[in-house]
One Martini backbone bead per residue (centre of mass of N, CA, C, O) as a GRO file, in nm:
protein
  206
    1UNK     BB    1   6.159   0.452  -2.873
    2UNK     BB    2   6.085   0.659  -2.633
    3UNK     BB    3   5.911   0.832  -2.836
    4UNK     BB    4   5.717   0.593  -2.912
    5UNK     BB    5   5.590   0.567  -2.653
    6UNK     BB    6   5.505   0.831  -2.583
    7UNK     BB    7   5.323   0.902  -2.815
    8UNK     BB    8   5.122   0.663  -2.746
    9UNK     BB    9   5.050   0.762  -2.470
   10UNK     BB   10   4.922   0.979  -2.601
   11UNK     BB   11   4.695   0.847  -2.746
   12UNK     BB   12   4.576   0.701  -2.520
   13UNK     BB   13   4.502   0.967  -2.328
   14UNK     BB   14   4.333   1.094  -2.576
   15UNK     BB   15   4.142   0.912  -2.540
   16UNK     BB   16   4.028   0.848  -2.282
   17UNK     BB   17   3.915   1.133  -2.256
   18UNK     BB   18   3.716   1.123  -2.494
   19UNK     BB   19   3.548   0.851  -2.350
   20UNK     BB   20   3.478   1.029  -2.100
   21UNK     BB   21   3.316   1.255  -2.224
   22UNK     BB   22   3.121   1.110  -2.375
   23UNK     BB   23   2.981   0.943  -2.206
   24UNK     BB   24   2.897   1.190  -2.003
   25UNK     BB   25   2.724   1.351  -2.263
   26UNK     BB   26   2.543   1.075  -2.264
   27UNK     BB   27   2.481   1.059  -1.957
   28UNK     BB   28   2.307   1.351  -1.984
   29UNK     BB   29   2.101   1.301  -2.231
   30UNK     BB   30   1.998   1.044  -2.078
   31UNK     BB   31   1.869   1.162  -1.772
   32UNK     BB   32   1.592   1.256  -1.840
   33UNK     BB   33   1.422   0.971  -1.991
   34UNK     BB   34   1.494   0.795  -1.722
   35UNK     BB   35   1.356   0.960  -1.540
   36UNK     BB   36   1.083   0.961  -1.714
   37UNK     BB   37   1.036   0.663  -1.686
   38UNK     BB   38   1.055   0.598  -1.392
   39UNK     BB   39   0.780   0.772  -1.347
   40UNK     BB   40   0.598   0.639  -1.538
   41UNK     BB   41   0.659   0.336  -1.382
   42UNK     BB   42   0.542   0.401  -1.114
   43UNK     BB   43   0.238   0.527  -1.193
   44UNK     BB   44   0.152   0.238  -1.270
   45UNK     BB   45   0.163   0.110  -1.017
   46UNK     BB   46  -0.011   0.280  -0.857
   47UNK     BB   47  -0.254   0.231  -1.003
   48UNK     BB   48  -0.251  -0.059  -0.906
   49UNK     BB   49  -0.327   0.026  -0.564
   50UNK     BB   50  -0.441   0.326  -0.661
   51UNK     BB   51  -0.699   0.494  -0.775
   52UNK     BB   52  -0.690   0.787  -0.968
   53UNK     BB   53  -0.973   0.881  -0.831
   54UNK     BB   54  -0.917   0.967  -0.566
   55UNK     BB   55  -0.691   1.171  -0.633
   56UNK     BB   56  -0.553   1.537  -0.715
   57UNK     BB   57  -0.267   1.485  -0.669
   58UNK     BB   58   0.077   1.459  -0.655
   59UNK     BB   59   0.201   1.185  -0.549
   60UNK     BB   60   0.528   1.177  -0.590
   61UNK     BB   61   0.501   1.469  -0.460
   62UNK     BB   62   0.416   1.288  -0.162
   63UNK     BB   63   0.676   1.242  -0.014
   64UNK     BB   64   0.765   0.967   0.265
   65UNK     BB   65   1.035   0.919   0.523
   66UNK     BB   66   0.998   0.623   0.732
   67UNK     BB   67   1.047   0.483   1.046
   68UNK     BB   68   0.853   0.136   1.096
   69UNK     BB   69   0.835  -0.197   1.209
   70UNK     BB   70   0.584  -0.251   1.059
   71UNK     BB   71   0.766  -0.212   0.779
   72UNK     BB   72   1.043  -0.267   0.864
   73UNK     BB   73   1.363  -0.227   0.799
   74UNK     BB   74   1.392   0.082   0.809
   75UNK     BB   75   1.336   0.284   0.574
   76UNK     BB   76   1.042   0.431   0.414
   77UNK     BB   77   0.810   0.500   0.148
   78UNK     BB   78   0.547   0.726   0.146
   79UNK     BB   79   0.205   0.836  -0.026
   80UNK     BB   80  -0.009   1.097  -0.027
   81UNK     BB   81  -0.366   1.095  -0.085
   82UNK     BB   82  -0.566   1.347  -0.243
   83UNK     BB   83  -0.879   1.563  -0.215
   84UNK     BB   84  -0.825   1.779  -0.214
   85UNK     BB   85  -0.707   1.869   0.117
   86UNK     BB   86  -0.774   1.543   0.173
   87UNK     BB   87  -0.668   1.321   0.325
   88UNK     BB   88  -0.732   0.936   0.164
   89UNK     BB   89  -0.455   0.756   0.123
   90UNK     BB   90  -0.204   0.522   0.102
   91UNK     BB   91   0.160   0.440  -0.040
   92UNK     BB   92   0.331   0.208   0.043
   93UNK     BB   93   0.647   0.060   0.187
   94UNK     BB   94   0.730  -0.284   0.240
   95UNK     BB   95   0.890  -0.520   0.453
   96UNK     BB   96   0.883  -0.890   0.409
   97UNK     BB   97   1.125  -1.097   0.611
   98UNK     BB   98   0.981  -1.386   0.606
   99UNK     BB   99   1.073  -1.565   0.343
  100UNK     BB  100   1.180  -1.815   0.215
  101UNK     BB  101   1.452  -1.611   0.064
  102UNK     BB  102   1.338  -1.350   0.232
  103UNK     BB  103   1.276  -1.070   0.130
  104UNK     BB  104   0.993  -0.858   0.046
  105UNK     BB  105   0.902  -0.625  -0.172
  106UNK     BB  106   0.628  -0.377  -0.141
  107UNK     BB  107   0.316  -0.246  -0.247
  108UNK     BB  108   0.056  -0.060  -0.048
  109UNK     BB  109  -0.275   0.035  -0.060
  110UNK     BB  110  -0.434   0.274   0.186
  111UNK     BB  111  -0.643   0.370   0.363
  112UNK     BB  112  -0.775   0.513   0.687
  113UNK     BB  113  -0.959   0.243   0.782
  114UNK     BB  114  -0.817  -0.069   0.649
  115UNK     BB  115  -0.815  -0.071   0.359
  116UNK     BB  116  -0.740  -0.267   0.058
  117UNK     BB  117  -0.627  -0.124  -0.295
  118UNK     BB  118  -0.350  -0.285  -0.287
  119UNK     BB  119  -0.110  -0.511  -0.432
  120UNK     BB  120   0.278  -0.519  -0.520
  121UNK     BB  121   0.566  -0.715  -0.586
  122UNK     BB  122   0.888  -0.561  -0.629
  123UNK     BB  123   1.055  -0.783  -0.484
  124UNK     BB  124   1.235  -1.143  -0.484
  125UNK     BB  125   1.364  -1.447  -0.377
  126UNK     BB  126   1.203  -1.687  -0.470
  127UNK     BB  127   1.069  -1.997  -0.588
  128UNK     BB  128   1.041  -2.121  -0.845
  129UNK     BB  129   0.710  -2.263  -0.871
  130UNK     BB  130   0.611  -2.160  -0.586
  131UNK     BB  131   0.674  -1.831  -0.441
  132UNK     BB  132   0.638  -1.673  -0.731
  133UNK     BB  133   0.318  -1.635  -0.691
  134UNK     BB  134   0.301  -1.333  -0.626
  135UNK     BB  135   0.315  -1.245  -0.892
  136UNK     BB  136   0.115  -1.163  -1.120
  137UNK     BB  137   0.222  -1.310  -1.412
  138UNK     BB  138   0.134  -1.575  -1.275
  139UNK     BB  139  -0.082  -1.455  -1.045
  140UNK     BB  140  -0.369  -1.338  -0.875
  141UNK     BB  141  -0.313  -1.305  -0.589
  142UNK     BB  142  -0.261  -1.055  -0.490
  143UNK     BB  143  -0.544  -0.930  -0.575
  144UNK     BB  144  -0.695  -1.024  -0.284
  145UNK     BB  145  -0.677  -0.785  -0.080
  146UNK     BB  146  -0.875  -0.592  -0.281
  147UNK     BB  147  -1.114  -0.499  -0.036
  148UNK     BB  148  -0.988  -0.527   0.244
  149UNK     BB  149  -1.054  -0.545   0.611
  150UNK     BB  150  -0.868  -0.427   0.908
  151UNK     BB  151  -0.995  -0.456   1.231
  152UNK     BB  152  -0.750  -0.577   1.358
  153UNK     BB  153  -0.461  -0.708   1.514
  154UNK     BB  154  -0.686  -0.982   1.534
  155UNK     BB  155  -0.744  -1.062   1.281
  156UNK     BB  156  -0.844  -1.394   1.142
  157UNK     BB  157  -0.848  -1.347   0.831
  158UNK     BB  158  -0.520  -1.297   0.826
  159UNK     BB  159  -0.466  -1.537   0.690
  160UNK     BB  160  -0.394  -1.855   0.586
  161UNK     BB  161  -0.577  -2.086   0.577
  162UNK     BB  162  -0.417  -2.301   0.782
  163UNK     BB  163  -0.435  -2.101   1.005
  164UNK     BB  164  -0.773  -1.933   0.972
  165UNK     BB  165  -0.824  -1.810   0.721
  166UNK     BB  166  -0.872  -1.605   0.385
  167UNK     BB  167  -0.566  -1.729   0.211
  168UNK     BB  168  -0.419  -1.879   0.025
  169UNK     BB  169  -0.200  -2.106  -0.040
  170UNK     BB  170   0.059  -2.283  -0.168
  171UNK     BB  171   0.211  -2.545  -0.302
  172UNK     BB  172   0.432  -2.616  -0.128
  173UNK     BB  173   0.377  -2.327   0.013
  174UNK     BB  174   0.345  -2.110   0.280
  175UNK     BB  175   0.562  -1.887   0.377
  176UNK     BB  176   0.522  -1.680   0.137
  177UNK     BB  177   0.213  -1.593   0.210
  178UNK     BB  178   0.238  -1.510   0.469
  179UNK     BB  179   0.458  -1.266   0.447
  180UNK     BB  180   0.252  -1.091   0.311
  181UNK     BB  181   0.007  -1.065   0.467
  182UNK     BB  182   0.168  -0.984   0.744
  183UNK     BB  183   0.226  -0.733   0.599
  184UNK     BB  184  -0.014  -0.587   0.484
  185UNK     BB  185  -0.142  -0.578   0.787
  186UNK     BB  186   0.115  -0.400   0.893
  187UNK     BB  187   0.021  -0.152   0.676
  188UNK     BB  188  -0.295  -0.121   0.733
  189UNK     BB  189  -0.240  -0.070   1.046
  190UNK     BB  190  -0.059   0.211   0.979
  191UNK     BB  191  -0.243   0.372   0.783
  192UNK     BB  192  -0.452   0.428   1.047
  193UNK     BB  193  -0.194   0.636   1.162
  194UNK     BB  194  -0.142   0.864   1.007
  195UNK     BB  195  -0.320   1.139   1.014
  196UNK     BB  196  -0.167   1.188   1.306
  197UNK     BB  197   0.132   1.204   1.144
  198UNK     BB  198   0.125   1.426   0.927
  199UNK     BB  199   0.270   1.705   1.063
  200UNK     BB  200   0.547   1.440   1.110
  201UNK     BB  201   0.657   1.436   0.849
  202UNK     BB  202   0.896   1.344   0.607
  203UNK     BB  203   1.025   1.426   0.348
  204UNK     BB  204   1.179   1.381   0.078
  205UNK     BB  205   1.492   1.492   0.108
  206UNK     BB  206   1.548   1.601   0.392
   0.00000   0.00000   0.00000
């Protein structure tokens, strides 16, 4: 009985670390796949907030991890944008505190002058029906950003309708496009700051 048992426990044994072999050797060979996969897909991203023809470096490998209150807590990562060596606009990441349901997290581009040239909600845990509309899938309100320009940290024009903006609420929701726009707007007035802090920023994984 002792021998049998001991027999099972040895075949047991010798699964598991072959099915631990195998595993670790699946996903050795499928971890280029997936890394090249999510660059694919962070560059389609990009590609949304900031046209691909302004700039000529390789936006991904401009990566900066910032810490700055404008941008929400914790560190955040922006991608500065060139064109032949002429810093000319960034892709930031973002993120509005105050949503109906939570924070949510944005990726803003824009240039060095307060121009937004697009903004995409990567992130959010908002009302199905009410502030989901966030989402470009459901709605183009996101799209409005693109192409408007923050005169300073006082301009009125970004605000929702309600507050004597110039930007729609959703009906029954209000919460969730304000925190939107407040983020957009003081992630555009962080990016007019990059140019002078280009020389201290960290890259990222250092």
């Amino acid at each position: 009985m002792l021998k049998t048992m001991q027999k099972h426990g040895l075949i047991l044994a010798l699964f598991a670390a072959g099915s631990t072999g195998l595993t670790a050797a699946i996903n050795q060979l499928t971890k280029g796949t997936i890394d090249e996969q999510a660059a694919q897909q962070q560059k389609q991203l990009f590609d949304q907030v900031l046209p691909a023809e302004w700039y000529d470096n390789d936006l991904q490998k401009s990566c900066y991890q910032v810490t700055a209150p404008e941008l929400g807590k914790g560190a955040h990562r922006l991608y500065i944008a060139r064109k032949g060596d002429q810093p000319v606009a960034a892709v930031i990441e973002a993120t509005a505190p105050d949503g109906y349901s939570g924070a949510i997290q944005l990726l803003v581009g824009a240039d060095f002058k307060g121009t937004i040239t697009g903004t995409r909600v990567t992130e959010h845990h908002e009302t199905p029906g009410l502030g989901d509309k966030i989402e470009l899938r459901l709605s183009d309100w996101i799209t409005h950003f693109t192409g408007k320009t923050i005169h300073s940290e006082n301009d009125s024009h970004w605000a929702v309708k309600k507050d004597g903006g110039d930007f729609d609420q959703f009906t029954g929701a209000t919460i969730t496009p304000r925190a939107v726009v407040n983020a957009v707007k003081r992630a555009g007035l962080y990016a007019q700051t990059l140019p002078a802090q280009l020389p201290e920023l960290t890259a990222c994984g250092e």
